[in-house]
C-alpha positions as CSV (number, residue, x, y, z in Angstrom):
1,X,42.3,46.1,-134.4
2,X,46.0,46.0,-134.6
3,X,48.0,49.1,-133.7
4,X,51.4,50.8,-134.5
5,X,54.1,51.6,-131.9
6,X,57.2,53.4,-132.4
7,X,60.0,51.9,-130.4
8,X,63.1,53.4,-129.6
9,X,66.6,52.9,-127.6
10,X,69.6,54.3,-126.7
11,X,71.8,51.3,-125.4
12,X,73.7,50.6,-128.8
13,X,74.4,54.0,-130.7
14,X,76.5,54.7,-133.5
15,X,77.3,52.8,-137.0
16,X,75.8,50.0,-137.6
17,X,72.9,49.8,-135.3
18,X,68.9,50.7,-135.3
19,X,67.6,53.5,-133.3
20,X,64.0,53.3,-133.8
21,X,61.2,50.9,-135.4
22,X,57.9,51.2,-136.3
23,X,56.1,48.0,-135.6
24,X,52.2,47.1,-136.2
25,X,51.1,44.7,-132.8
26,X,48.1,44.0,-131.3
27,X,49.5,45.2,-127.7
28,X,52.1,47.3,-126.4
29,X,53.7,44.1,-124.5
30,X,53.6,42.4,-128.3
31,X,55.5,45.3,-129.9
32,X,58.2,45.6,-127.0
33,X,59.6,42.1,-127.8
34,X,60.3,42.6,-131.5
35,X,63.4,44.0,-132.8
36,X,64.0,45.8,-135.9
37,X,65.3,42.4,-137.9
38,X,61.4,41.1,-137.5
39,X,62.5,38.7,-134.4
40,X,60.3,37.9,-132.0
41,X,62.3,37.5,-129.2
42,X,65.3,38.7,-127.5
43,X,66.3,35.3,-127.2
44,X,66.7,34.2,-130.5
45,X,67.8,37.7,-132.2
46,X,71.2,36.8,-133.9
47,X,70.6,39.2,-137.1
48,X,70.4,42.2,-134.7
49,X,72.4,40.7,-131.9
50,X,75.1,43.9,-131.2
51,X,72.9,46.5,-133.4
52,X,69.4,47.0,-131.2
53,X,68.7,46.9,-127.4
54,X,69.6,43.8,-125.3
55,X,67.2,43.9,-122.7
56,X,63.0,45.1,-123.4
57,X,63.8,47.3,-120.5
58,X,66.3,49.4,-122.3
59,X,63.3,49.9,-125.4
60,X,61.1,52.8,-125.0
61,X,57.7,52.1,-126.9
62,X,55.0,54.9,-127.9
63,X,51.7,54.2,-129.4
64,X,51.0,55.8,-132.7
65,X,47.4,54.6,-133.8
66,X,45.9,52.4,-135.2
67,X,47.2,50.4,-138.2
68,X,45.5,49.8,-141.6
69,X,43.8,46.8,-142.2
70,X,46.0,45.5,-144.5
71,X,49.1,45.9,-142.5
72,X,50.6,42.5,-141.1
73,X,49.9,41.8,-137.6
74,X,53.5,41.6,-135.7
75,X,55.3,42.9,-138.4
76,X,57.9,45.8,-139.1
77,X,56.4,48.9,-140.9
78,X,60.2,51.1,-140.7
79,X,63.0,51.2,-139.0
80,X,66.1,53.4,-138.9
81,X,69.5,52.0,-139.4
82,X,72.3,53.7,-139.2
83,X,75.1,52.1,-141.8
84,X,78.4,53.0,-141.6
């Protein structure tokens, strides 16, 4: 069963960037990896790129339970944006 993980950081603060996301993964080492844009990878992040944590080190992940069903495996449930 898929589960969701709050993950948080504190490298980029400020206008225009994320500090938290609620992702549903199957593991915790699933969840670290994606950003709040719905990338996969730190690699290939461009949407976020300035906006979320560079490194997966930098991320802090907590495990919240366990998702619905019908909830998207590797997918983005919330995240929180600050716009300025």
């Amino acid at each position: 069963m898929s589960k969701l993980f709050l993950l948080t950081q504190e490298e980029n603060s400020g206008y225009g960037t994320f500090d938290s996301v609620v992702v549903c993964a199957e593991t915790a080492d699933d969840a670290l990896i994606m950003r709040p844009g719905g990338e996969k990878s730190f690699e290939t992040a461009v949407f976020t790129c300035g906006s979320w944590a560079t490194k997966a080190e930098n991320v802090t992940v907590k495990y919240l339970g366990e998702a619905e069903p019908d909830i998207e495996v590797n997918s983005v449930v919330c995240s929180s944006f600050n716009a300025g």
